[in-house]
Every structure is written in C-alpha cells, then in structure tokens.
PQR file of N, CA, C, O and H, with PARSE charges and radii, in Angstrom:
ATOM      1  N   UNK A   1      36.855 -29.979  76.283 -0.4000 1.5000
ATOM      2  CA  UNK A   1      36.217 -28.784  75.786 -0.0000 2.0000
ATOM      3  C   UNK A   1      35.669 -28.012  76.981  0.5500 1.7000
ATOM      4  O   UNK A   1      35.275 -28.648  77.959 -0.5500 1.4000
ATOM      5  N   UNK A   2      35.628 -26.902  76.966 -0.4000 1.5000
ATOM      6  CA  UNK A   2      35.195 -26.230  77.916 -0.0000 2.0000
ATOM      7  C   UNK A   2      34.523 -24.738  77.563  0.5500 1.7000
ATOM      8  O   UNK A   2      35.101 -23.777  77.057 -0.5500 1.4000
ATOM      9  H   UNK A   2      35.948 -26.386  76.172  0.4000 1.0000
ATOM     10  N   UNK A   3      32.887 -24.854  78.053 -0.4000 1.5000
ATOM     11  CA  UNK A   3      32.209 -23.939  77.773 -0.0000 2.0000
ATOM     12  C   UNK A   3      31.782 -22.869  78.559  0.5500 1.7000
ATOM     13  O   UNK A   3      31.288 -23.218  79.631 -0.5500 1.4000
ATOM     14  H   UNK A   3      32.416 -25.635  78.464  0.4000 1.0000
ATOM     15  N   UNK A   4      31.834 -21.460  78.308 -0.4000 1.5000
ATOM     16  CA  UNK A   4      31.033 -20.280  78.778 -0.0000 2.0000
ATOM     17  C   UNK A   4      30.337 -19.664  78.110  0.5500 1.7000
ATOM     18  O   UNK A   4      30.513 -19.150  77.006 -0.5500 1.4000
ATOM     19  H   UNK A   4      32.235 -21.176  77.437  0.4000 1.0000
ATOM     20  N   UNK A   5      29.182 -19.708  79.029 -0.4000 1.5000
ATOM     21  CA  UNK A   5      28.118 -19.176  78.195 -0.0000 2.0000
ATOM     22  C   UNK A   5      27.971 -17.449  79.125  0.5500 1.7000
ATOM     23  O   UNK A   5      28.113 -17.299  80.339 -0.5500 1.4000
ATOM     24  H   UNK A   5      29.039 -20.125  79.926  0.4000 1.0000
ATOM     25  N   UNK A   6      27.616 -16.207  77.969 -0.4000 1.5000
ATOM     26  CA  UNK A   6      27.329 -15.118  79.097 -0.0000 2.0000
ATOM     27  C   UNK A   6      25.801 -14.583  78.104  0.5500 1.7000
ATOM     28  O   UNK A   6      25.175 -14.948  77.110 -0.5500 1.4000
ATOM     29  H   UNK A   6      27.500 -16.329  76.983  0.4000 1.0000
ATOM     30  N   UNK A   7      25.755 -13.243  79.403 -0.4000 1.5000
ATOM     31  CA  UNK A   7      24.242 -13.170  79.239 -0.0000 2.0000
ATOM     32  C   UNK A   7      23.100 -14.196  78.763  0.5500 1.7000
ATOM     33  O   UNK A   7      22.645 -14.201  77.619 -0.5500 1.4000
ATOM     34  H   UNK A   7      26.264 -12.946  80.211  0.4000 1.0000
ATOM     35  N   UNK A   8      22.762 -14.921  79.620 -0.4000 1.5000
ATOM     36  CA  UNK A   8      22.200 -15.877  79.565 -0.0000 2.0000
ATOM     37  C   UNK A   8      20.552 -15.284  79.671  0.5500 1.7000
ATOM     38  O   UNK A   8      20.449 -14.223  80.288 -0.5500 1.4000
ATOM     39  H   UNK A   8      23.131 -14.917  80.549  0.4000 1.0000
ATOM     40  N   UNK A   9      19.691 -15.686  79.303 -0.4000 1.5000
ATOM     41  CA  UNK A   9      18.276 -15.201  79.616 -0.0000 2.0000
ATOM     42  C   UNK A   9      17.770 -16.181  80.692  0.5500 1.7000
ATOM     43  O   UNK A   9      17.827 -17.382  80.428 -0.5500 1.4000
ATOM     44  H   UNK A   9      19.775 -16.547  78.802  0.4000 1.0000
ATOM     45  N   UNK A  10      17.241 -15.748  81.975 -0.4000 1.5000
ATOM     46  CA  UNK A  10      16.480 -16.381  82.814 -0.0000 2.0000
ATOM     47  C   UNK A  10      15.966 -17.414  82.486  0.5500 1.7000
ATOM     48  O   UNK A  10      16.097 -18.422  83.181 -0.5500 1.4000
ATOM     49  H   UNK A  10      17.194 -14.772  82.189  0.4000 1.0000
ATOM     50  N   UNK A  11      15.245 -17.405  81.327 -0.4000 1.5000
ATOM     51  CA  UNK A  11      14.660 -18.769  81.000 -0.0000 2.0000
ATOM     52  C   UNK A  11      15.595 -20.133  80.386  0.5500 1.7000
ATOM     53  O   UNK A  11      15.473 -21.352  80.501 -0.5500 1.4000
ATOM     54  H   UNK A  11      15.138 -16.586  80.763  0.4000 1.0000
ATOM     55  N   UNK A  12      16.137 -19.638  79.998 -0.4000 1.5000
ATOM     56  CA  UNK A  12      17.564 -20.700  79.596 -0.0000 2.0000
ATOM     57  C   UNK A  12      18.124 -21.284  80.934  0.5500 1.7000
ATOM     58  O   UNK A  12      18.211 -22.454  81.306 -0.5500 1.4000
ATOM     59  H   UNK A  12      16.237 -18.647  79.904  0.4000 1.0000
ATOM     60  N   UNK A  13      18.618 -19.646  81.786 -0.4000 1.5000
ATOM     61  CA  UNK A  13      19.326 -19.820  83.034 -0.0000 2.0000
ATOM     62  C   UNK A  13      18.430 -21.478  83.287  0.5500 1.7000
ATOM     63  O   UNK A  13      18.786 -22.656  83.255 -0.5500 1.4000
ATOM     64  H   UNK A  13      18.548 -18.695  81.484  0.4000 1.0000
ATOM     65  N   UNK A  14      16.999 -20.682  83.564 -0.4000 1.5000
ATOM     66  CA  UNK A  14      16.069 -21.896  84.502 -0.0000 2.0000
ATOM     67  C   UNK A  14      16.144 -23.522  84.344  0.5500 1.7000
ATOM     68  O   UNK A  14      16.077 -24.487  85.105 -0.5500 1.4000
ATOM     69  H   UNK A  14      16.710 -19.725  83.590  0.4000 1.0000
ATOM     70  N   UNK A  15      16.330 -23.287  82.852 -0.4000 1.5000
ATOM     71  CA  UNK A  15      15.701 -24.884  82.059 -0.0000 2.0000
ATOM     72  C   UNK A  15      17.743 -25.125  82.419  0.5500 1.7000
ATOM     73  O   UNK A  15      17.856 -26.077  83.191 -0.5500 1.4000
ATOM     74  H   UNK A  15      16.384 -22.502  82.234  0.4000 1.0000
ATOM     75  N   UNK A  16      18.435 -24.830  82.240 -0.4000 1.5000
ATOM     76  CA  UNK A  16      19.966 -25.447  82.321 -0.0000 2.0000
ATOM     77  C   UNK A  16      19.917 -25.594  83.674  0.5500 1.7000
ATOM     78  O   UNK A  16      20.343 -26.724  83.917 -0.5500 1.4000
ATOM     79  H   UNK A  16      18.343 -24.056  81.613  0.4000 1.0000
ATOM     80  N   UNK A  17      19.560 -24.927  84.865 -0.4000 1.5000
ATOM     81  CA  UNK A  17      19.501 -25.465  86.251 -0.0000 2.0000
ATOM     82  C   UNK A  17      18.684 -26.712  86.617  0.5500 1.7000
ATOM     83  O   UNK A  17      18.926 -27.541  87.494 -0.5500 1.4000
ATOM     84  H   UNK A  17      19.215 -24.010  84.667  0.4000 1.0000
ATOM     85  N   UNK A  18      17.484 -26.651  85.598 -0.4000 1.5000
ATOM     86  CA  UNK A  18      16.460 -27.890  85.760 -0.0000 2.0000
ATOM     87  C   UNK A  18      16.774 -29.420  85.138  0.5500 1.7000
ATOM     88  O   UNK A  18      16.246 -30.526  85.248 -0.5500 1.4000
ATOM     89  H   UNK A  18      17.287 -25.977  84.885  0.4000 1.0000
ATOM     90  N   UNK A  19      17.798 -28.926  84.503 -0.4000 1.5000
ATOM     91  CA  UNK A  19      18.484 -30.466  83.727 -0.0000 2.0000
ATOM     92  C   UNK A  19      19.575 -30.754  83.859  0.5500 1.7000
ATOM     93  O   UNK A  19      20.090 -31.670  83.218 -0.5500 1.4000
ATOM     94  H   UNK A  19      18.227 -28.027  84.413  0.4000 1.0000
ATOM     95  N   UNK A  20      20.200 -30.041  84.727 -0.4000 1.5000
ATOM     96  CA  UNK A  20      21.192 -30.411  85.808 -0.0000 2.0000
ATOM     97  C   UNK A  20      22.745 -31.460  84.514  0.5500 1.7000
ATOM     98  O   UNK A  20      23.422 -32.410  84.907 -0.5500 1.4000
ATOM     99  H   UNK A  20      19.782 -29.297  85.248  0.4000 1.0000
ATOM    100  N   UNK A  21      22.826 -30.821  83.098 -0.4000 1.5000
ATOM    101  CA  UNK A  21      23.419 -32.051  82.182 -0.0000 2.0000
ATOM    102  C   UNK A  21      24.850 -31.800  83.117  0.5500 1.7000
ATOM    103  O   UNK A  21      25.366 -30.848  83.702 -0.5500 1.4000
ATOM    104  H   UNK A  21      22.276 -30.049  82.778  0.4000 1.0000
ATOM    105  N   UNK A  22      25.149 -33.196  82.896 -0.4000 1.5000
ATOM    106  CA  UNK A  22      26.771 -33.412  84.157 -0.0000 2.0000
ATOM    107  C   UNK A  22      27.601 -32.687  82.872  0.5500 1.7000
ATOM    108  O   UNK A  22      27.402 -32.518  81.669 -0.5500 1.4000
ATOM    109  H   UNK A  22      24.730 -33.970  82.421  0.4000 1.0000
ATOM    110  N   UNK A  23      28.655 -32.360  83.861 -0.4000 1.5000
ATOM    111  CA  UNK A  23      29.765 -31.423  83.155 -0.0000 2.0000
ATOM    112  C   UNK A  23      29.415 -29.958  82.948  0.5500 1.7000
ATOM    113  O   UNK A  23      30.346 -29.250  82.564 -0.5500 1.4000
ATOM    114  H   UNK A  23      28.816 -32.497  84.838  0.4000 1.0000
ATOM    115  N   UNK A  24      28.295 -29.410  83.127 -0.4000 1.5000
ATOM    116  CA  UNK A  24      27.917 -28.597  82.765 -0.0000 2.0000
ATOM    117  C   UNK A  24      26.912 -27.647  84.302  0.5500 1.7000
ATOM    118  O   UNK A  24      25.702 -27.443  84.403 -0.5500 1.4000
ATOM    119  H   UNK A  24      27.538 -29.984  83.439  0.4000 1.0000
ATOM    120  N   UNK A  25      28.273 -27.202  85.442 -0.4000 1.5000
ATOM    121  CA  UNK A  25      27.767 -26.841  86.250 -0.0000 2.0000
ATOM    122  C   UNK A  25      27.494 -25.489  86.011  0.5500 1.7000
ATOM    123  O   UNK A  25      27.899 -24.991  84.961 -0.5500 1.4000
ATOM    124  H   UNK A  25      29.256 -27.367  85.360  0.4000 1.0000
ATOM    125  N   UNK A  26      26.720 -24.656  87.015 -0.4000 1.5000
ATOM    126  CA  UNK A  26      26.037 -23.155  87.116 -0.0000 2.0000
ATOM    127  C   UNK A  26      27.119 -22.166  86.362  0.5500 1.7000
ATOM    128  O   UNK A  26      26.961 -21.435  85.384 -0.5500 1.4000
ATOM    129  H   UNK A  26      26.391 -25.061  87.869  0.4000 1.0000
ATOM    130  N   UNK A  27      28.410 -22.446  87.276 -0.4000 1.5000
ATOM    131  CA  UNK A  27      29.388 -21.459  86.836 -0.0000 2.0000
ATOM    132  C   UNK A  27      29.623 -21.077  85.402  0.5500 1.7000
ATOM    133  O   UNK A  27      30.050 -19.947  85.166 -0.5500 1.4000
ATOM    134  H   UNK A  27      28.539 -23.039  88.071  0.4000 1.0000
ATOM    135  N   UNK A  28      29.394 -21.880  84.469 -0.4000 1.5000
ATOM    136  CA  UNK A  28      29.644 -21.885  83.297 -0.0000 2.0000
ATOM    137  C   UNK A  28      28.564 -21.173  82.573  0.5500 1.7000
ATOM    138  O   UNK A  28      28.770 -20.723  81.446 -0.5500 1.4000
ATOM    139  H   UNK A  28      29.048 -22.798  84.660  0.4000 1.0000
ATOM    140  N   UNK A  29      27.832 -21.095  82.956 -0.4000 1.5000
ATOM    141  CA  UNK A  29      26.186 -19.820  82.728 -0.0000 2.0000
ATOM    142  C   UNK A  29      25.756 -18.896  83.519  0.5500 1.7000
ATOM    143  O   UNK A  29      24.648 -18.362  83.478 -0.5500 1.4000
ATOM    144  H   UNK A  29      27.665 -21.460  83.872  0.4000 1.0000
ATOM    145  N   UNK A  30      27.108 -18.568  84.668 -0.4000 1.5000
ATOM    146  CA  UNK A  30      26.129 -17.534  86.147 -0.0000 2.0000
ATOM    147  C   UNK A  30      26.869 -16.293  85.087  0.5500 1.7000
ATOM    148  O   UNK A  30      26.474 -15.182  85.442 -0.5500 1.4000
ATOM    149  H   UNK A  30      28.009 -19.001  84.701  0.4000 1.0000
ATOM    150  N   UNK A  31      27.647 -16.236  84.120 -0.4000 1.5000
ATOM    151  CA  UNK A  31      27.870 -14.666  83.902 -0.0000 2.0000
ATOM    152  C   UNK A  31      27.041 -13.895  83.317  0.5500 1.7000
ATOM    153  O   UNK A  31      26.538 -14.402  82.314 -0.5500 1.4000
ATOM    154  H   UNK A  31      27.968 -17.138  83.831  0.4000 1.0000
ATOM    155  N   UNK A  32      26.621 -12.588  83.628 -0.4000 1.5000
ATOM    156  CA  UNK A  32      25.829 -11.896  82.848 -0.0000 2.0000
ATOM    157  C   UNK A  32      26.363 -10.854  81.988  0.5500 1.7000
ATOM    158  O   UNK A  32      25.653 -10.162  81.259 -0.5500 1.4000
ATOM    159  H   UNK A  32      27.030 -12.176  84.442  0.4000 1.0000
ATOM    160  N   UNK A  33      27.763 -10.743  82.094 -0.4000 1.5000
ATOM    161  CA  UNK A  33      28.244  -9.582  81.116 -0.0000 2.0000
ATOM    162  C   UNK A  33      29.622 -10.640  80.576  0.5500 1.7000
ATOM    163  O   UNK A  33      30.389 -11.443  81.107 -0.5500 1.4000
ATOM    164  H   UNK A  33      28.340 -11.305  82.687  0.4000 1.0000
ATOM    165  N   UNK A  34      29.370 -10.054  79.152 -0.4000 1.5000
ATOM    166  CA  UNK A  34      30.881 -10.953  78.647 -0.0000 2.0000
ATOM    167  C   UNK A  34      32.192 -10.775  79.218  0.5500 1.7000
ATOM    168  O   UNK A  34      32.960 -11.701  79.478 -0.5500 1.4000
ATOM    169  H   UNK A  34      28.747  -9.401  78.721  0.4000 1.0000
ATOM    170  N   UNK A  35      32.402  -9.648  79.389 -0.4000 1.5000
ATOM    171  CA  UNK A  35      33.821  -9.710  80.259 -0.0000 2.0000
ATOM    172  C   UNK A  35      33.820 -10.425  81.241  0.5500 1.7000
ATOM    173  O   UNK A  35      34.933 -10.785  81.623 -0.5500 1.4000
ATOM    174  H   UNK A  35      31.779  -8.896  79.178  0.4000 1.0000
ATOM    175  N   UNK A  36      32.863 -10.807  81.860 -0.4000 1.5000
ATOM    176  CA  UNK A  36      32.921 -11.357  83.233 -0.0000 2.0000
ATOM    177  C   UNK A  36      33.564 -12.806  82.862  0.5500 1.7000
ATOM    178  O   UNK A  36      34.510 -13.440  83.328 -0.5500 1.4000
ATOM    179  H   UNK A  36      31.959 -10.515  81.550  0.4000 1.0000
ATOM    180  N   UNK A  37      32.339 -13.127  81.487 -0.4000 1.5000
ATOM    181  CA  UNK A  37      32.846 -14.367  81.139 -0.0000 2.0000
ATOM    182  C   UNK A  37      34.367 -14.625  80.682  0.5500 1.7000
ATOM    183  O   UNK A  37      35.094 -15.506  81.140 -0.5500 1.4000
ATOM    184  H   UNK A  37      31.570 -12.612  81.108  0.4000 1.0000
ATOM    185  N   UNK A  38      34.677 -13.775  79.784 -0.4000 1.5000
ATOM    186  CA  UNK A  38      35.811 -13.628  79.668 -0.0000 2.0000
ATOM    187  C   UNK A  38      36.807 -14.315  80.690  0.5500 1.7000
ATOM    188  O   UNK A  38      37.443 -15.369  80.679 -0.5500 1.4000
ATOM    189  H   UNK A  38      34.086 -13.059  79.412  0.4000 1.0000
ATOM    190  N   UNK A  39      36.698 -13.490  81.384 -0.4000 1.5000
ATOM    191  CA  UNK A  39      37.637 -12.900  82.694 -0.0000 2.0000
ATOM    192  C   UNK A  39      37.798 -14.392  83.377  0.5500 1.7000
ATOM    193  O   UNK A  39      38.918 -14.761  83.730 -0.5500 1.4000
ATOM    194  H   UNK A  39      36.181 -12.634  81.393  0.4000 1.0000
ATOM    195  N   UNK A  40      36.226 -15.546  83.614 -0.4000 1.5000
ATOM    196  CA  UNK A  40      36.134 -16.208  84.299 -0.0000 2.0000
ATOM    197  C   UNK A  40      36.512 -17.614  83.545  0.5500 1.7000
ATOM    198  O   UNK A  40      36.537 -18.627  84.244 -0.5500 1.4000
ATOM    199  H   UNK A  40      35.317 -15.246  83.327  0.4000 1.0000
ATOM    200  N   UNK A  41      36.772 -17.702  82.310 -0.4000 1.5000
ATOM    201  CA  UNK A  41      37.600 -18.262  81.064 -0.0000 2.0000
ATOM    202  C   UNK A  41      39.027 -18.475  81.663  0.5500 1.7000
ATOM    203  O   UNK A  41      39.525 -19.473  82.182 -0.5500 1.4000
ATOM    204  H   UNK A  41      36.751 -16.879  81.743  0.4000 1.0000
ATOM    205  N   UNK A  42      39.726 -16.748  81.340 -0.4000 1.5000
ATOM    206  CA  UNK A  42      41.181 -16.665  81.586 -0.0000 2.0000
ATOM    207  C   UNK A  42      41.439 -17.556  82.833  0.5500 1.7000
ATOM    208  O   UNK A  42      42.416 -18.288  82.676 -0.5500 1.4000
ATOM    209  H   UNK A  42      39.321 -15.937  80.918  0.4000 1.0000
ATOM    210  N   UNK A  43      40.947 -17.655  83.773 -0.4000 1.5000
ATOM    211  CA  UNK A  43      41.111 -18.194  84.950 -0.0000 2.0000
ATOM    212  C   UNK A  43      41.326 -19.399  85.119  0.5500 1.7000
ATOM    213  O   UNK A  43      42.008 -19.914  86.005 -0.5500 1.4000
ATOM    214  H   UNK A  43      40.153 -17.061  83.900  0.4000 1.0000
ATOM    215  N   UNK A  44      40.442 -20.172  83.819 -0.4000 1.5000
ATOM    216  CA  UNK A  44      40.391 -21.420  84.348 -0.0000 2.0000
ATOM    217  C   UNK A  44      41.373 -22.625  83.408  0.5500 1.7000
ATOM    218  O   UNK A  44      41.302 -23.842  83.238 -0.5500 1.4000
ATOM    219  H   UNK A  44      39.888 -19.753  83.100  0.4000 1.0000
ATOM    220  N   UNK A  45      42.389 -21.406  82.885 -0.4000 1.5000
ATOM    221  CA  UNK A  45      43.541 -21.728  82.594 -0.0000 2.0000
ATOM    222  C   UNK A  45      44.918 -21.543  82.850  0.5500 1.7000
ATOM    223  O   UNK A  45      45.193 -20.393  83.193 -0.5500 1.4000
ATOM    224  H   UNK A  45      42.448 -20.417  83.023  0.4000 1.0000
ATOM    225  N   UNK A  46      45.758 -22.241  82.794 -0.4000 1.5000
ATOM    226  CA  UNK A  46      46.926 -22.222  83.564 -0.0000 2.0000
ATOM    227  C   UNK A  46      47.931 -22.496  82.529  0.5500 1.7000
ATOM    228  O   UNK A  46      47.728 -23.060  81.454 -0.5500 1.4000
ATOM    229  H   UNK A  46      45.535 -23.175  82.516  0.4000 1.0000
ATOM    230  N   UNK A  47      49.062 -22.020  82.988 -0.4000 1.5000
ATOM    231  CA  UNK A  47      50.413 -22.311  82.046 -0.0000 2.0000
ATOM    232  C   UNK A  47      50.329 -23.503  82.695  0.5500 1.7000
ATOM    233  O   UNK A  47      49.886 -23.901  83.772 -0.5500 1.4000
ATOM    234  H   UNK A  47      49.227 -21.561  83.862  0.4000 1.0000
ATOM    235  N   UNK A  48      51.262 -24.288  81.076 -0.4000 1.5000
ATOM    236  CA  UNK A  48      51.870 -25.436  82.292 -0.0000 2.0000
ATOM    237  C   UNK A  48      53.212 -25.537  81.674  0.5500 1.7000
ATOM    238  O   UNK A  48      53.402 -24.595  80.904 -0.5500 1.4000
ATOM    239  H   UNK A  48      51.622 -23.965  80.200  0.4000 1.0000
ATOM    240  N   UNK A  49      54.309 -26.446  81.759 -0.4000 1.5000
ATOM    241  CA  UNK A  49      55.798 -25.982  81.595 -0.0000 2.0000
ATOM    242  C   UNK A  49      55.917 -26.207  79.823  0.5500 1.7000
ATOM    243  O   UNK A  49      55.425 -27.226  79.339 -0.5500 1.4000
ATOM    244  H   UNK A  49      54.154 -27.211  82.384  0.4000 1.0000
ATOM    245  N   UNK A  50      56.358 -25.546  79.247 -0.4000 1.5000
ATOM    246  CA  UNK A  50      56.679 -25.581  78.097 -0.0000 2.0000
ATOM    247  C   UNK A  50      55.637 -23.847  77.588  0.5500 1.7000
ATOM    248  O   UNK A  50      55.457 -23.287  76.507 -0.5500 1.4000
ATOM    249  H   UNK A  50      56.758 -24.718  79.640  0.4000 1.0000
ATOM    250  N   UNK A  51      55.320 -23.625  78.603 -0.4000 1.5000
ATOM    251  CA  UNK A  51      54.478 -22.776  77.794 -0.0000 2.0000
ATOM    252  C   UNK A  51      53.216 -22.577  77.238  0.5500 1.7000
ATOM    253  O   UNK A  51      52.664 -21.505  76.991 -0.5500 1.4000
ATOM    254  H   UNK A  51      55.467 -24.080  79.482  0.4000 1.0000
ATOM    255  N   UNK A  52      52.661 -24.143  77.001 -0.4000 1.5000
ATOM    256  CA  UNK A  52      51.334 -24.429  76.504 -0.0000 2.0000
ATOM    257  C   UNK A  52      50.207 -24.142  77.270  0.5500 1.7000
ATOM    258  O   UNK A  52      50.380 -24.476  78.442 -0.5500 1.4000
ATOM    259  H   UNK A  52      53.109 -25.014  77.201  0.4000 1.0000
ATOM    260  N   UNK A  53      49.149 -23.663  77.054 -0.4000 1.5000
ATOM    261  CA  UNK A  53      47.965 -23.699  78.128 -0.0000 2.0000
ATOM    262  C   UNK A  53      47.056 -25.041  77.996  0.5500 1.7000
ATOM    263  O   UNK A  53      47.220 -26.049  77.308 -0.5500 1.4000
ATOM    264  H   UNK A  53      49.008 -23.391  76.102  0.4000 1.0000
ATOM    265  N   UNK A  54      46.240 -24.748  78.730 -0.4000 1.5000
ATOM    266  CA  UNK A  54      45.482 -25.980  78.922 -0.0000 2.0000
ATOM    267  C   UNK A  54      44.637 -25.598  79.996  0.5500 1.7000
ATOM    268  O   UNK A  54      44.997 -24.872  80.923 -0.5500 1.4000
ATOM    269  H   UNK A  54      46.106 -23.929  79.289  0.4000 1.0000
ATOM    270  N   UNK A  55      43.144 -26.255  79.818 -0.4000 1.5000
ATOM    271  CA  UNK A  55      42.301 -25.874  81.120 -0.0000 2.0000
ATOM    272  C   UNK A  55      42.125 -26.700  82.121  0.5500 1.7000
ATOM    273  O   UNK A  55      42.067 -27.918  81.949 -0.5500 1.4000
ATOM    274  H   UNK A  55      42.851 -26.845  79.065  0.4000 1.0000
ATOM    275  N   UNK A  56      42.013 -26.079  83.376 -0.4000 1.5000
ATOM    276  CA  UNK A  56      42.240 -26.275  84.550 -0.0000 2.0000
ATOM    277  C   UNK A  56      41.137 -27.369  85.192  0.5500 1.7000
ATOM    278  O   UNK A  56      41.285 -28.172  86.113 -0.5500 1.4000
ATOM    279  H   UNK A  56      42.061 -25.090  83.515  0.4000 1.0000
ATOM    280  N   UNK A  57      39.651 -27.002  84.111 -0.4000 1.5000
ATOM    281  CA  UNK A  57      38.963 -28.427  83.971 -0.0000 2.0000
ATOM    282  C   UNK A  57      37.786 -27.880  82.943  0.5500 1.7000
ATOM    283  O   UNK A  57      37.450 -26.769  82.533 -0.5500 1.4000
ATOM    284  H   UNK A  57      39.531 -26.349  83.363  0.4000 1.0000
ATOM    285  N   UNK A  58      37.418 -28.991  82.778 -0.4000 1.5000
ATOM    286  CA  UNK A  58      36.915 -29.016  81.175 -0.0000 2.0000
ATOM    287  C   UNK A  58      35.466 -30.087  81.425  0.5500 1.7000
ATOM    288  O   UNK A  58      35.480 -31.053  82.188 -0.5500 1.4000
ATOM    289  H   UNK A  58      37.691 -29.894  83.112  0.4000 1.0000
ATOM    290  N   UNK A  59      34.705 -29.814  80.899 -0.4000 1.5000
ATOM    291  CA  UNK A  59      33.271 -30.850  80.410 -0.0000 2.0000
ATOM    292  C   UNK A  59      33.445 -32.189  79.891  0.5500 1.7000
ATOM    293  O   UNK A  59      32.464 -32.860  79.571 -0.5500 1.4000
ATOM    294  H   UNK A  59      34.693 -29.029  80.279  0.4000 1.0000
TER
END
C-alpha cells in the first residue's frame, strides 16, 4: 500500500515527524498542493512488462 498525504497542517506535519512510524517517511506528507501530490504518486510508479503498474515502493 502506498500513501500520500497533501496539504498537510503543520501540526500533523510536526507530530508525523515526531513519531518517526517506519514506512512512513517525510516524502509521503512534504506535499502541500494536491497536484504536487499527485504528480509525486505518478512517479512512484512504473510500468512493468505486461503492462501492469505497480509501485516502485510501498509502506
């Protein structure tokens, strides 16, 4: 599974940096506008042969 979170509120930001939960690094909460998130989603998927996607890494 693999999560993005966008517009995040500072205080969330804070307390998710302060509990450090594994699998669940910065990148996955540094976006502040949804497209970004979006955008930073599309990325972290890849074709692979047959066509299917799948992410590139996951929680």
């Amino acid at each position: 599974m693999l999560l993005r979170l966008a517009r995040v509120k500072d205080s969330l930001r804070e307390l998710l940096q302060r509990v450090q939960m594994p699998g669940l690094n910065p990148d996955c909460y540094s976006a502040w506008r949804v497209d970004a998130a979006v955008q930073a989603l599309n990325a972290d998927f890849h074709q692979v042969p047959g066509g299917a996607t799948q992410p590139a890494s996951s929680i």
